[in-house]
C-alpha atoms as one frame of an Amber mdcrd trajectory, in Angstrom:
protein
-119.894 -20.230 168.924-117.027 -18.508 169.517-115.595 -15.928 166.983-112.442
 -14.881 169.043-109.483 -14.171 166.312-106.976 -17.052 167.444-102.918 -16.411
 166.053-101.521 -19.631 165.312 -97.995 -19.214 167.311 -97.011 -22.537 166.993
 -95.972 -22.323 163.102 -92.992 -20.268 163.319 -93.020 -19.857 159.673 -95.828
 -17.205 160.046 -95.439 -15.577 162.846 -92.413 -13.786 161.217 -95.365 -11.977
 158.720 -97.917 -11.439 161.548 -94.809  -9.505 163.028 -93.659  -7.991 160.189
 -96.861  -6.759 159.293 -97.368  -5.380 162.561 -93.794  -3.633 162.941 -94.393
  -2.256 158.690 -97.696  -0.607 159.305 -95.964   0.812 163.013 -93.349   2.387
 160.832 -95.592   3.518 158.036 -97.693   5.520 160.410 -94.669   7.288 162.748
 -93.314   7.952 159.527 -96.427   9.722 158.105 -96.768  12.005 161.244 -93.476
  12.246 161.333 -93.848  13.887 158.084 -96.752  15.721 158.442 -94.579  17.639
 161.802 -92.002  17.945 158.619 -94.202  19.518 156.411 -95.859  22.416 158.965
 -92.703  23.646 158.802 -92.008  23.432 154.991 -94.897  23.731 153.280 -98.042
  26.270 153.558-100.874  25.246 156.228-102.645  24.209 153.413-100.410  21.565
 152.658 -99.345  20.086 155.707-101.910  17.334 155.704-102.156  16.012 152.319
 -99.741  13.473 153.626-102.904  11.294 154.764-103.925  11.462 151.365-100.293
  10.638 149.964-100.004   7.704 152.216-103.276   6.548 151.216-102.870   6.736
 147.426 -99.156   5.896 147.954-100.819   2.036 149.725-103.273   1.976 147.208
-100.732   2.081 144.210 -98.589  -0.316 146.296-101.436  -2.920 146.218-102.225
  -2.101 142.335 -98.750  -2.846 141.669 -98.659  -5.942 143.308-101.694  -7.011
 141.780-101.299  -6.423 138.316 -97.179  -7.445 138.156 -96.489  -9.476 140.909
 -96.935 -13.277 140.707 -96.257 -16.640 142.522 -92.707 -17.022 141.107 -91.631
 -13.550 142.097 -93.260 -12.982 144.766 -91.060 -13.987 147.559 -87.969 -12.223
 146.452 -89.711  -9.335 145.939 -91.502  -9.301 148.829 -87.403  -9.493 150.146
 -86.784  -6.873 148.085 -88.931  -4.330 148.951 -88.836  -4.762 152.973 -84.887
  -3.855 152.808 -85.104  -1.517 150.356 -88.052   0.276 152.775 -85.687   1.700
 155.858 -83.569   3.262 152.892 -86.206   4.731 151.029 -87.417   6.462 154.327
 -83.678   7.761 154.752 -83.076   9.082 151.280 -87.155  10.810 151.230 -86.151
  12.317 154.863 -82.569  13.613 153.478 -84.032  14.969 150.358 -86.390  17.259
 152.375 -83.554  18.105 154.368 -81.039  18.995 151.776 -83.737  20.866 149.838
 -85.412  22.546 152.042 -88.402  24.948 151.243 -89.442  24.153 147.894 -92.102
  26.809 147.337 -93.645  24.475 144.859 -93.764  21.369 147.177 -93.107  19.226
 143.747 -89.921  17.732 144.910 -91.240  16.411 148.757 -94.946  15.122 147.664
 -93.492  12.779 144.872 -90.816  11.445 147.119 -92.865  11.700 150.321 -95.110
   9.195 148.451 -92.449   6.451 147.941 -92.227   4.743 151.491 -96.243   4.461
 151.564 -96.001   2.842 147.364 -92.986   0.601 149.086 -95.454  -0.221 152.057
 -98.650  -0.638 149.994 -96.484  -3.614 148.089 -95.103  -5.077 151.152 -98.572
  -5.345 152.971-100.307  -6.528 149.651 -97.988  -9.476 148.945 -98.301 -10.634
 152.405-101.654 -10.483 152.404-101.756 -12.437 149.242 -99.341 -15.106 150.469
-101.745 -15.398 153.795-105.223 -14.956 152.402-106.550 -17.119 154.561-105.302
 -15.423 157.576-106.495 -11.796 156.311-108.678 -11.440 159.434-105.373 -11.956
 161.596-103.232 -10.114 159.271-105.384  -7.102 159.421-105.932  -7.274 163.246
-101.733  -7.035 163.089-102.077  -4.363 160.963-104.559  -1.884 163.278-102.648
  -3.030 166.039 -99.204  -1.492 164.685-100.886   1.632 163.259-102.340   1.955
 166.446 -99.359   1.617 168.531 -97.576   3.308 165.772 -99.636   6.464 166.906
 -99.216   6.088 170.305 -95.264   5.999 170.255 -95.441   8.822 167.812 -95.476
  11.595 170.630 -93.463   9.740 172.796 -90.559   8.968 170.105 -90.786  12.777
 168.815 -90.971  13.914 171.898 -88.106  12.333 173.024 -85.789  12.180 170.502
 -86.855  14.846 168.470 -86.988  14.741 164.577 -84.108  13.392 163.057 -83.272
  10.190 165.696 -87.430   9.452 165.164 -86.781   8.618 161.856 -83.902   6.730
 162.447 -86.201   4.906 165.112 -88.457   4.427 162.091 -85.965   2.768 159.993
 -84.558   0.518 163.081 -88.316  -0.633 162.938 -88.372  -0.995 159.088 -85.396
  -3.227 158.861 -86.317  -5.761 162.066 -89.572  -5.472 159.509 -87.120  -6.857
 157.157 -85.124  -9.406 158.920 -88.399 -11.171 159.771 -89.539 -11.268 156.209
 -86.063 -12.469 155.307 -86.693 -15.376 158.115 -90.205 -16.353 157.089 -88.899
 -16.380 153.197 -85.613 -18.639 154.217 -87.932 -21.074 156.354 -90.227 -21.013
 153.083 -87.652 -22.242 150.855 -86.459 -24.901 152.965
């Protein structure tokens, strides 16, 4: 009776989700403290944290999305789609903040701050639907690269300070990317 999670590594074909997964919800999470160190500078204290609650309703659409539009015939390109669109949606949120910078109003950064997290939310949702029955597996990936996600967080920031963390983030995003694009070419062949 043994109720250890075991990975199947031997089908190559799905390791490339486990890891992309794993690397999506890593970048998802430096980028939301990443933001949140953004925002304490922009935005009143008030403010600053409401990006927990952005990147929560921002998965939460994500998942909606998917389920309502998304189907087995569309899936798999969109599912392409969306993981190489994600390290340029992180850019162009990051470079609107920076090019308008202190928005008294905050309505410009928590619409766009919101967009990486919808982008996630889809990404995470159609792999979980394509792998249902590895969910349990899928979501152990998924703590596992939030939770290493918020250990490198300091490290990254600290290191490299703001701007070359979110390029970090991206580089993470689009290796995110290439291993959805391998698992979806091995799927069609």
């Amino acid at each position: 009776m043994s109720n250890i999670i075991h990975i199947d590594f031997k089908s190559k074909k799905t390791i490339y989700l486990y890891f992309s997964v794993f690397l999506t919800t890593m970048a998802l999470f430096i980028y939301e403290t990443l933001l949140t160190r953004l925002f304490s500078t922009l935005l009143s204290p008030g403010l600053v944290f409401i990006i927990v609650s952005m990147a929560i309703l921002g998965s939460g659409i994500g998942a909606i999305l998917t389920y309502k539009y998304i189907n087995e015939n569309n899936s798999i390109k969109l599912l392409t789609g969306t993981s190489i669109l994600l390290p340029i949606i992180f850019i162009g949120v990051i470079s609107i903040m920076y090019f308008l910078p202190f928005n008294p109003t905050a309505s410009i950064y928590l619409p766009a701050s919101i967009l990486p997290f919808i982008t996630g939310g889809i990404i995470t949702s159609i792999v979980f639907k394509e792998m249902a029955s590895q969910s349990n597996k899928l979501y152990l990936l998924d703590l596992l690269g939030a939770g290493l996600g918020s250990l490198l967080v300091i490290k990254i920031m600290n290191s490299f300070g703001f701007v070359l963390s979110v390029i970090i983030v991206c580089i993470i995003a689009a290796i995110s990317a290439v291993s959805i694009s391998l698992y979806c070419k091995k799927k069609n062949h």
